[in-house]
C-alpha positions as CSV (number, residue, x, y, z in Angstrom):
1,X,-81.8,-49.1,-74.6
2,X,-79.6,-46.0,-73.7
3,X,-79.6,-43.0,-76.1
4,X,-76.1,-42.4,-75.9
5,X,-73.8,-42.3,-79.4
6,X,-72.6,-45.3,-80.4
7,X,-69.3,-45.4,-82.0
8,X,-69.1,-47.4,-84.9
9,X,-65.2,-48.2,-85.8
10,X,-66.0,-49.5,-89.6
11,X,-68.1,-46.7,-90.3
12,X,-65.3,-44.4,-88.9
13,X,-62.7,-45.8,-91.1
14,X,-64.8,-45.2,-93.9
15,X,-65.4,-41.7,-93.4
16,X,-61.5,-40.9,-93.0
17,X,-61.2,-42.6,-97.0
18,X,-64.0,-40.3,-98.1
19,X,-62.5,-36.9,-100.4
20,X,-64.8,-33.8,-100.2
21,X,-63.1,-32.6,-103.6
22,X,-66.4,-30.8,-104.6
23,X,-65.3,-27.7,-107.1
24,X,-68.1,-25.2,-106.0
25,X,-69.1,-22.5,-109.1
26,X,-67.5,-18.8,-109.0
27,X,-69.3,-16.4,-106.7
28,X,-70.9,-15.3,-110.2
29,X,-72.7,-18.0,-111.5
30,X,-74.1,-18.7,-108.3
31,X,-75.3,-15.1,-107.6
32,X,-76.9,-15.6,-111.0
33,X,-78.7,-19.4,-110.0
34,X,-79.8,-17.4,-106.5
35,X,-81.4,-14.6,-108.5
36,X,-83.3,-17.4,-110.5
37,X,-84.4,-19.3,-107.4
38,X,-85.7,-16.2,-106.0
39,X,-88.0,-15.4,-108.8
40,X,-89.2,-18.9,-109.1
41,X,-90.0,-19.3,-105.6
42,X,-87.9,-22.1,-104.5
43,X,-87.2,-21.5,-101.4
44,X,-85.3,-24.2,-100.4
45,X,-83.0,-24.2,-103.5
46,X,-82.6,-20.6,-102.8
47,X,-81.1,-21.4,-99.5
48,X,-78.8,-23.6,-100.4
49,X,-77.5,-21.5,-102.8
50,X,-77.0,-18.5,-100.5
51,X,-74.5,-20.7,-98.2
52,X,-72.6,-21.9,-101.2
53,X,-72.3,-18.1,-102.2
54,X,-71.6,-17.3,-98.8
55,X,-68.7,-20.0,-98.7
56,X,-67.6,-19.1,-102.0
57,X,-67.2,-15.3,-101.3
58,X,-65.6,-16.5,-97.6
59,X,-68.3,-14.9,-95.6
60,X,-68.6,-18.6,-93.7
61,X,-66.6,-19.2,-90.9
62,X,-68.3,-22.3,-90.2
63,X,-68.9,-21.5,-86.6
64,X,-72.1,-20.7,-84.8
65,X,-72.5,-17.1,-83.6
């Protein structure tokens, strides 16, 4: 069985319907929730929080360097 992509059309079609209309939190309130990961340890929420802040500032081009 070969590796290669397979292209699914219906799944395609799907994806072109989908809205990414997701209202991210001003830059303060997630500076704020990043501060509270960091103390608490969470690592991975911390992360996640840093890219939104990122995006949310404009610091994310959304290419690789």
């Amino acid at each position: 069985m070969s590796t290669a992509l397979v292209h699914r059309p219906t799944e395609n079609m799907a994806l072109k319907f989908v809205q990414y209309n997701v209202q991210t939190p001003p830059a303060e309130t997630l500076a704020d929730l990043l501060i509270e990961a960091r103390e608490a340890g969470d690592r991975y929420g911390a992360r996640i929080l840093d890219c939104m802040l990122d995006r949310a500032l404009g610091l994310a081009t959304g290419e690789a360097p």
